[in-house]
Residue frames as a rotation matrix with the C-alpha (Angstrom) as fourth column:
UNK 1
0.428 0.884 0.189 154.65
0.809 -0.468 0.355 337.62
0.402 0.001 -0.915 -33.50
UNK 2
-0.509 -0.630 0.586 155.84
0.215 -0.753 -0.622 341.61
0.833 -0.190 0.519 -32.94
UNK 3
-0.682 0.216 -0.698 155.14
0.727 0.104 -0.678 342.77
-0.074 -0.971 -0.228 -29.50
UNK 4
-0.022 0.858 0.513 151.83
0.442 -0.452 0.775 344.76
0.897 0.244 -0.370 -29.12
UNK 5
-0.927 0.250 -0.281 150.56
0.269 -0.080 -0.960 347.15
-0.262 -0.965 0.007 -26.63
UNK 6
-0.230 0.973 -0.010 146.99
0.280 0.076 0.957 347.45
0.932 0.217 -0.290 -25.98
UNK 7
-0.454 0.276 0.847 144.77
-0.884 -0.257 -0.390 348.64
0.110 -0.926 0.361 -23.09
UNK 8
-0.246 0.481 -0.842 143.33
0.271 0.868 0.416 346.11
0.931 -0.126 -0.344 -20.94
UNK 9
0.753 0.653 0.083 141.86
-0.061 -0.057 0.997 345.33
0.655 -0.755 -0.003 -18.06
UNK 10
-0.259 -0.655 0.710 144.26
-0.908 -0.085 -0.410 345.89
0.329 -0.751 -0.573 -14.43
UNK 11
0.584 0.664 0.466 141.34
-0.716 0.692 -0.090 342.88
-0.383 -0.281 0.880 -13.16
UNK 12
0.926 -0.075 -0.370 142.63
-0.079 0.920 -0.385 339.98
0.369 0.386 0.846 -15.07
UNK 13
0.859 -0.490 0.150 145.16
0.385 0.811 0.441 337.44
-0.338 -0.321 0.885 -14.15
UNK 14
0.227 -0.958 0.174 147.90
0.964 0.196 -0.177 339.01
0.135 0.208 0.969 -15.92
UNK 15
0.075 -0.057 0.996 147.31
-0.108 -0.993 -0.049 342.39
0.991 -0.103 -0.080 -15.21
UNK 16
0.920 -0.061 0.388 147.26
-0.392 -0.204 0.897 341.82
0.024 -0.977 -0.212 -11.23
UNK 17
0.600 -0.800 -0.001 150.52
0.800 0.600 0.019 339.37
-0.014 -0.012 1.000 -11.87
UNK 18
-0.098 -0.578 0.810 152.00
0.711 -0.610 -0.350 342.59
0.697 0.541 0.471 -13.44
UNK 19
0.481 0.506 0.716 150.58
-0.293 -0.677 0.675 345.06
0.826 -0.535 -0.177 -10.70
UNK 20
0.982 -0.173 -0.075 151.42
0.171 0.647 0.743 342.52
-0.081 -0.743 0.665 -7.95
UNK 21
0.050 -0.957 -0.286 155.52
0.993 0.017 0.115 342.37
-0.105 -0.290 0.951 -9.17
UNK 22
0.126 -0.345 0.930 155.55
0.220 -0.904 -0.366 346.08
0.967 0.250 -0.038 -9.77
UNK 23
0.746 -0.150 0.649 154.62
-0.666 -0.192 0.721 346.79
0.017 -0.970 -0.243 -5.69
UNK 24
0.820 -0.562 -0.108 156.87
0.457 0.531 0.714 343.54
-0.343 -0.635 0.692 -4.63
UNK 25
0.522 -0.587 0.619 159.55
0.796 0.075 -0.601 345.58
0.306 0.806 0.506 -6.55
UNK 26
0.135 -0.317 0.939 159.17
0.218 -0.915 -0.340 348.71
0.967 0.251 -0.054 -4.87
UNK 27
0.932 0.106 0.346 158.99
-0.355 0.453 0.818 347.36
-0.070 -0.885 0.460 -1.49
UNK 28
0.518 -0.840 -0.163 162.42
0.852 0.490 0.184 345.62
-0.075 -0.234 0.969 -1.80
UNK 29
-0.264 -0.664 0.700 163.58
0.608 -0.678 -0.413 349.66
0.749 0.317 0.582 -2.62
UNK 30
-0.513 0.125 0.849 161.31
-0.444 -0.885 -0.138 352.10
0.735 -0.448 0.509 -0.36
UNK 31
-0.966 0.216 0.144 159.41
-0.153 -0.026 -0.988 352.01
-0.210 -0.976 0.058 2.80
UNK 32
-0.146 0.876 0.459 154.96
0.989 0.116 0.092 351.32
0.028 0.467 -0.884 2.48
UNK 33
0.540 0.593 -0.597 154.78
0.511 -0.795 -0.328 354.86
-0.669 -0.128 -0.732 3.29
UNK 34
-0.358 -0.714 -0.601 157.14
-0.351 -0.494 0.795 355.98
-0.865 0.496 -0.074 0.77
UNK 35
-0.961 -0.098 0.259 155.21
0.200 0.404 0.893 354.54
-0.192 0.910 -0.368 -2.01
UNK 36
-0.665 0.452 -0.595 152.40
-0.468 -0.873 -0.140 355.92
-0.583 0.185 0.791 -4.14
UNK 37
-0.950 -0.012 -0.312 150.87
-0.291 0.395 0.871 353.50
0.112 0.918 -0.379 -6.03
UNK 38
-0.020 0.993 0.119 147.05
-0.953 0.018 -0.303 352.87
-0.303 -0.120 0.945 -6.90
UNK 39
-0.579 0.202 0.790 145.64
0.144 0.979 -0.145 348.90
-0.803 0.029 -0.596 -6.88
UNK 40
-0.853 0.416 0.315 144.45
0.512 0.556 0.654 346.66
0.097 0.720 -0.688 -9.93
UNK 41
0.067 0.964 -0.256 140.82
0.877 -0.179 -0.445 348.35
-0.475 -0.195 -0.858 -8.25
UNK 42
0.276 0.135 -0.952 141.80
0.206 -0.975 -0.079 351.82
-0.939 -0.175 -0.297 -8.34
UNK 43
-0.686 -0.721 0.099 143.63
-0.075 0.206 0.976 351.16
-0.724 0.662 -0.196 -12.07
UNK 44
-0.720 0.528 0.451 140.44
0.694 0.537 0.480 350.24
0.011 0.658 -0.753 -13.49
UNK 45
-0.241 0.727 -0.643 138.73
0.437 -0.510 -0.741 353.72
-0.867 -0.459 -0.195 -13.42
UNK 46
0.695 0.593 0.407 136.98
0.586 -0.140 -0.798 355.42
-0.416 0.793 -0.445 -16.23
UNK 47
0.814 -0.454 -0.362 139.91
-0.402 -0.891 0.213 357.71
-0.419 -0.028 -0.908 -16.00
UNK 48
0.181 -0.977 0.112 142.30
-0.612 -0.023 0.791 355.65
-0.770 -0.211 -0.602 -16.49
UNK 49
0.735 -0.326 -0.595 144.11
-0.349 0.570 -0.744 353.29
0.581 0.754 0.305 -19.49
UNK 50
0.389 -0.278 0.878 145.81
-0.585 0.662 0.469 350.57
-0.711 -0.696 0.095 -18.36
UNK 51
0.702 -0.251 -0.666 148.27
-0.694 -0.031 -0.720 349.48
0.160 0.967 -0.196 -21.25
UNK 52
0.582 -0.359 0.730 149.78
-0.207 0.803 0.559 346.11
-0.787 -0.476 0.393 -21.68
UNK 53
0.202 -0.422 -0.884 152.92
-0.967 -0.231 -0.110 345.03
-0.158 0.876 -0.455 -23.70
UNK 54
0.592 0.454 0.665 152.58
-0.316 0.891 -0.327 341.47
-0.741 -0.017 0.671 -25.08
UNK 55
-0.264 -0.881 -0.393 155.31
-0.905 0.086 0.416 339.22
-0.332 0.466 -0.820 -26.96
UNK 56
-0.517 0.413 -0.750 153.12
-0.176 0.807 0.565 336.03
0.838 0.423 -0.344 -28.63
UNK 57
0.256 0.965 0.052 150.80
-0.045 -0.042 0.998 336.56
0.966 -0.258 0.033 -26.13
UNK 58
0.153 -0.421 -0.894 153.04
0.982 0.162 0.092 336.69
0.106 -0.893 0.438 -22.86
UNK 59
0.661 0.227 0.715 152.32
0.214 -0.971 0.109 340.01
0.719 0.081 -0.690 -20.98
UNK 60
0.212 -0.954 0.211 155.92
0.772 0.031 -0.635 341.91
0.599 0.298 0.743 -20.64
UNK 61
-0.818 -0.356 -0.453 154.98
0.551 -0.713 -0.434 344.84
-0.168 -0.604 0.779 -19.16
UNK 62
0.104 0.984 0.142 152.66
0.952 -0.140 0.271 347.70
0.286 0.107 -0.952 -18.27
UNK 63
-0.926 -0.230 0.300 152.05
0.223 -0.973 -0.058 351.20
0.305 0.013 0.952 -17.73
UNK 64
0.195 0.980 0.037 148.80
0.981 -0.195 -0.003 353.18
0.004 0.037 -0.999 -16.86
UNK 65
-0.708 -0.593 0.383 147.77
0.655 -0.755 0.043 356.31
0.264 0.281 0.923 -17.25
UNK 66
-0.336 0.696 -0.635 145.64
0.870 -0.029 -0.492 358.91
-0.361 -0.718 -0.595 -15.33
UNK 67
-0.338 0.131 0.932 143.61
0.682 -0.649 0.338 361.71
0.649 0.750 0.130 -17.08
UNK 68
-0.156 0.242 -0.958 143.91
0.959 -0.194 -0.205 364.33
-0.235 -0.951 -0.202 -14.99
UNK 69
0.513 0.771 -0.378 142.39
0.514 -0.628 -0.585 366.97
-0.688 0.106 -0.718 -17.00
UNK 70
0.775 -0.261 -0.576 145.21
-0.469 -0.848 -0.247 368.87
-0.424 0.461 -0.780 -18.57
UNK 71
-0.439 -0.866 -0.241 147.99
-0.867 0.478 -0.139 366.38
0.236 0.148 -0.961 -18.56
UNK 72
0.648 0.422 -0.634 148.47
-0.381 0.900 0.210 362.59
0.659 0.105 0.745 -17.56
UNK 73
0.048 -0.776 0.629 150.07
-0.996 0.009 0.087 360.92
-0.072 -0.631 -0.772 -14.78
UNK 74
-0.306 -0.653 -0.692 152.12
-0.523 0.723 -0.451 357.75
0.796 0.224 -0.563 -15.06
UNK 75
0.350 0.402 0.846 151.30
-0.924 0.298 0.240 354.84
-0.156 -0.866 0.476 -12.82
UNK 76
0.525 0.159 0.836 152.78
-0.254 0.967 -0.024 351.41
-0.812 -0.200 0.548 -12.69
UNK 77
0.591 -0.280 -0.756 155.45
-0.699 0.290 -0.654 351.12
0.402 0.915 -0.025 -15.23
UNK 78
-0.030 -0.669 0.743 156.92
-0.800 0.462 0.383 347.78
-0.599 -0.583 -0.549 -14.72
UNK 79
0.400 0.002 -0.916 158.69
-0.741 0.589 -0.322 345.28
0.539 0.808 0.237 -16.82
UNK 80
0.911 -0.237 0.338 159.07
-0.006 0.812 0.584 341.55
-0.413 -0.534 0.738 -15.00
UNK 81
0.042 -0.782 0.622 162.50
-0.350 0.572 0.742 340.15
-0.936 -0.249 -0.250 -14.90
UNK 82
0.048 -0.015 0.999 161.62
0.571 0.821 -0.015 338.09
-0.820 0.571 0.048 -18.19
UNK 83
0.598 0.773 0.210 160.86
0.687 -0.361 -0.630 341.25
-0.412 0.521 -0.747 -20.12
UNK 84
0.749 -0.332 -0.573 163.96
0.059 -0.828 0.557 343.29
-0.659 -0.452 -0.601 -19.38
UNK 85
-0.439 -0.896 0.067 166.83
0.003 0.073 0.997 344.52
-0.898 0.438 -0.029 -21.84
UNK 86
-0.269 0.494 0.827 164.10
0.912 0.406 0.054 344.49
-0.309 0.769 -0.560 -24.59
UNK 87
-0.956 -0.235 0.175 163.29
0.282 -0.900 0.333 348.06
0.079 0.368 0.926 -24.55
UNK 88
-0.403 0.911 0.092 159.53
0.615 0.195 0.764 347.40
0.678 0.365 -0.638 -23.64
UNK 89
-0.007 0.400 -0.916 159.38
0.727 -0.627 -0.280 349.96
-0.687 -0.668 -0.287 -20.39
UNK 90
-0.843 -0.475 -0.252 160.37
0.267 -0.777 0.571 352.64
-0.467 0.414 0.781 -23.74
UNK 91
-0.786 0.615 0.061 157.87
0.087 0.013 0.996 351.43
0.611 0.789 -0.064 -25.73
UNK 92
-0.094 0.952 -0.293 155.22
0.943 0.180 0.281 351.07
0.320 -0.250 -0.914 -23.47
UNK 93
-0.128 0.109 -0.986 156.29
0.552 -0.818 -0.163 355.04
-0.824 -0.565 0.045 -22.36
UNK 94
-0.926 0.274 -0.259 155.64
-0.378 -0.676 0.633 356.48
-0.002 0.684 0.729 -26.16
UNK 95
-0.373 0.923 -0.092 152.67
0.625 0.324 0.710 354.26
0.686 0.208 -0.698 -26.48
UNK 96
-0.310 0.438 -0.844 151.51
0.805 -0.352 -0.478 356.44
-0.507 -0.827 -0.243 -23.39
UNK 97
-0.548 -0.242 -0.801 152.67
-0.123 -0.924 0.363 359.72
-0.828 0.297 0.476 -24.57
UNK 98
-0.934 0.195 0.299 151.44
0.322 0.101 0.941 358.74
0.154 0.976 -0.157 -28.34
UNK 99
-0.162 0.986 -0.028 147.92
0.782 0.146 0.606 358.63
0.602 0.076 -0.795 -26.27
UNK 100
-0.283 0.020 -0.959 148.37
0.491 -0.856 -0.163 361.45
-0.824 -0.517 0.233 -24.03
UNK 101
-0.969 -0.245 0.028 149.48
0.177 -0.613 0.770 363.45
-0.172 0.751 0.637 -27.26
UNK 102
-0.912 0.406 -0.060 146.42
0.028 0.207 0.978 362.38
0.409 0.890 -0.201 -29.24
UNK 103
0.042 0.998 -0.050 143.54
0.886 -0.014 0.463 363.21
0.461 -0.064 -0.885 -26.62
UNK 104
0.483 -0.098 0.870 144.90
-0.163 -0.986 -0.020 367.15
0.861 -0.132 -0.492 -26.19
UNK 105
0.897 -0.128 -0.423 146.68
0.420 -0.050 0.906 366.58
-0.137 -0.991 0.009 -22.78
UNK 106
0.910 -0.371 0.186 149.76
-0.079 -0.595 -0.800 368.89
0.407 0.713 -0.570 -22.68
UNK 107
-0.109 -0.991 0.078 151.93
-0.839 0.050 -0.542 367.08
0.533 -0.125 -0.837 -20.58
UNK 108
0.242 -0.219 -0.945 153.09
0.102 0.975 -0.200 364.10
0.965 -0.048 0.258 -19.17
UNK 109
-0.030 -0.325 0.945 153.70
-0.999 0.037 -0.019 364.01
-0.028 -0.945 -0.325 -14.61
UNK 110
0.252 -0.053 -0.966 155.17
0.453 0.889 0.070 360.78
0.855 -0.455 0.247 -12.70
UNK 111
0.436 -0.517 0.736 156.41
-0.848 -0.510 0.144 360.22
0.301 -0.687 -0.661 -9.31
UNK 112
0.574 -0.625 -0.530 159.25
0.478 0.781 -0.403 358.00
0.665 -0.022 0.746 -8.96
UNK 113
0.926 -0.355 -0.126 162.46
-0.091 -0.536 0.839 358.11
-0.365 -0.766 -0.529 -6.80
UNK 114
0.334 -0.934 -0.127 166.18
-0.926 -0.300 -0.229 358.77
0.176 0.194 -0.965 -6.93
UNK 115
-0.256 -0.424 0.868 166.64
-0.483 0.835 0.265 355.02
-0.837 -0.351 -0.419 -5.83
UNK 116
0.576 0.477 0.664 164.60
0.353 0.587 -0.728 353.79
-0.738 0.653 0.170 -9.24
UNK 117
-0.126 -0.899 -0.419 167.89
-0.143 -0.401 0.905 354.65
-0.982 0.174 -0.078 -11.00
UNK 118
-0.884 0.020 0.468 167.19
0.397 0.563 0.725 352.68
-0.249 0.827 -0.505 -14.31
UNK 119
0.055 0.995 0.085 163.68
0.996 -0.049 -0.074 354.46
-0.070 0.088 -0.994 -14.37
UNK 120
0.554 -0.047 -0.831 165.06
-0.053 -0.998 0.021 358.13
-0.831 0.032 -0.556 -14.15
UNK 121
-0.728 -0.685 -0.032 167.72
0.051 -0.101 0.994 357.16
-0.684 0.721 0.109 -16.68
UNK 122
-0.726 0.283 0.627 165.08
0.671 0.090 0.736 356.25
0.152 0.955 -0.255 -19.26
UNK 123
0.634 0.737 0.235 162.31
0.771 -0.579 -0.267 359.25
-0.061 0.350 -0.935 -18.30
UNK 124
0.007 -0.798 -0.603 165.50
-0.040 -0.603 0.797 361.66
-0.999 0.019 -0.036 -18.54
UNK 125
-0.765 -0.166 0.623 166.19
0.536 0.372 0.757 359.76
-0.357 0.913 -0.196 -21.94
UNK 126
-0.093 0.919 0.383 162.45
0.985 0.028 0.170 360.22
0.146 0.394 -0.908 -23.04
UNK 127
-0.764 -0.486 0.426 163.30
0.242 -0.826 -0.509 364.34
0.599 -0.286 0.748 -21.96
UNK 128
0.751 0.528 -0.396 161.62
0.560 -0.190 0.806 364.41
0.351 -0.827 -0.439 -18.28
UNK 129
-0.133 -0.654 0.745 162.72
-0.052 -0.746 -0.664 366.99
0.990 -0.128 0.065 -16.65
UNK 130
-0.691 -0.079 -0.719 162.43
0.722 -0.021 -0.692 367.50
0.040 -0.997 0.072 -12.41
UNK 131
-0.116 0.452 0.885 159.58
-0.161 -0.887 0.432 369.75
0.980 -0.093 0.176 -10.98
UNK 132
-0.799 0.202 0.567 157.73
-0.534 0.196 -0.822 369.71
-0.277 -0.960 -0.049 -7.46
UNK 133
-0.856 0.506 -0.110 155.35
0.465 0.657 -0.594 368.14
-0.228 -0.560 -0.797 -6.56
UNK 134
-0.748 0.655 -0.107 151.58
-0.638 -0.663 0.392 368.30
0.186 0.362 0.914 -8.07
UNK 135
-0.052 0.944 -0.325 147.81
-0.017 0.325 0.946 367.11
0.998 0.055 -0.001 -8.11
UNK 136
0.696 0.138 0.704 147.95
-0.618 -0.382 0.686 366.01
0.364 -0.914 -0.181 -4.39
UNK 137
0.339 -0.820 -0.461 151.39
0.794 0.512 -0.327 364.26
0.504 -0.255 0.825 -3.76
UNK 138
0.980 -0.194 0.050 153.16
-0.165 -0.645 0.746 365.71
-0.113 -0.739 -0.664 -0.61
UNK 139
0.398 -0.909 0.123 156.86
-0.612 -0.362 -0.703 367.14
0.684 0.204 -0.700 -0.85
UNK 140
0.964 0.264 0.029 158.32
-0.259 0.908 0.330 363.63
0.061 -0.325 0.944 -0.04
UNK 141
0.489 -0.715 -0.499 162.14
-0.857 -0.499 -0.126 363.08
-0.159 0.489 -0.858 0.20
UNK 142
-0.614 -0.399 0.681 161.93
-0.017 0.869 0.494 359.84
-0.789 0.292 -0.541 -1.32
UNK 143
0.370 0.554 0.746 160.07
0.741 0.309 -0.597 361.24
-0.561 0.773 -0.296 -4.24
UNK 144
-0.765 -0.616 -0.186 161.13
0.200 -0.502 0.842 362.47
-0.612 0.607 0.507 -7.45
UNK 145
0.196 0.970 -0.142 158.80
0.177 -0.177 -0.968 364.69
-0.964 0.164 -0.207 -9.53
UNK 146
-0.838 -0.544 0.043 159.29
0.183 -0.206 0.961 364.67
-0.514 0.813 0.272 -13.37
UNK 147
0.334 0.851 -0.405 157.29
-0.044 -0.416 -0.908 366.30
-0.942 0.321 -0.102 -15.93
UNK 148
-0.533 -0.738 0.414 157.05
0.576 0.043 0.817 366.16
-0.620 0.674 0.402 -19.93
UNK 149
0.087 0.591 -0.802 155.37
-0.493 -0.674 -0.550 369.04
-0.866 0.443 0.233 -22.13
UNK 150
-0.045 0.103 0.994 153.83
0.799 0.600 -0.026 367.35
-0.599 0.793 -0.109 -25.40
């Protein structure tokens, strides 16, 4: 079976698994106050898409995405241990973008950090670029602001 992504629910059993190792991940890199990240609750707003990549029905990874009027902001990309080396954090970042693109949103924002080395390589790859700091994220100096223009 080819891997799929799909929105889903953040709520369900494999979406909090997936939520759950993304934080225990960043925690073993940054401080709690040095991290940005919105809960399985806060994931599940009307705003948001919550995209899941699946391999015969084992969920690989996720992504989410906030509509924040003009653009979209990135939230929660994280592929488990089992998933890695597959290329599914790529795929699950065009599948974003594909949906950004396709409901008018002219760009893509994350915040991530200079320690998430393997995560700047590939939104570099994917052509993020560096900006400051936007929506309401303070000028952190364990955050890294990147931006893409669809």
């Amino acid at each position: 079976m080819p891997l799929t992504i799909t929105p889903e629910s953040p709520l369900t059993q494999d979406g909090r698994r997936l939520i759950d190792g993304s934080q225990a991940a960043l925690l073993e890199v940054f401080t709690p106050d040095e991290i940005f990240t919105f809960s399985p609750e806060e994931l599940a707003a009307p705003d948001t898409t919550f995209l899941v990549a699946r391999d015969g029905g084992v969920a690989l990874g996720c992504v989410a995405m906030v509509d924040c009027g003009d653009y979209v902001e990135v939230k929660r990309l994280y592929v488990p241990t089992e998933g890695r080396g597959r290329g599914i954090a790529r795929l699950l970042m065009e599948a974003l973008e594909t949906r950004a693109a396709g409901s008018g949103k002219g760009a893509v924002m994350l915040e991530t950090g200079d320690a998430l080395k393997p995560a700047v390589g590939l939104y570099s790859a994917l052509g993020y670029r560096v900006r400051g700091p936007f929506g309401d994220y303070p000028e952190h100096p364990a955050s890294l602001f990147m931006e893409k223009r669809l």
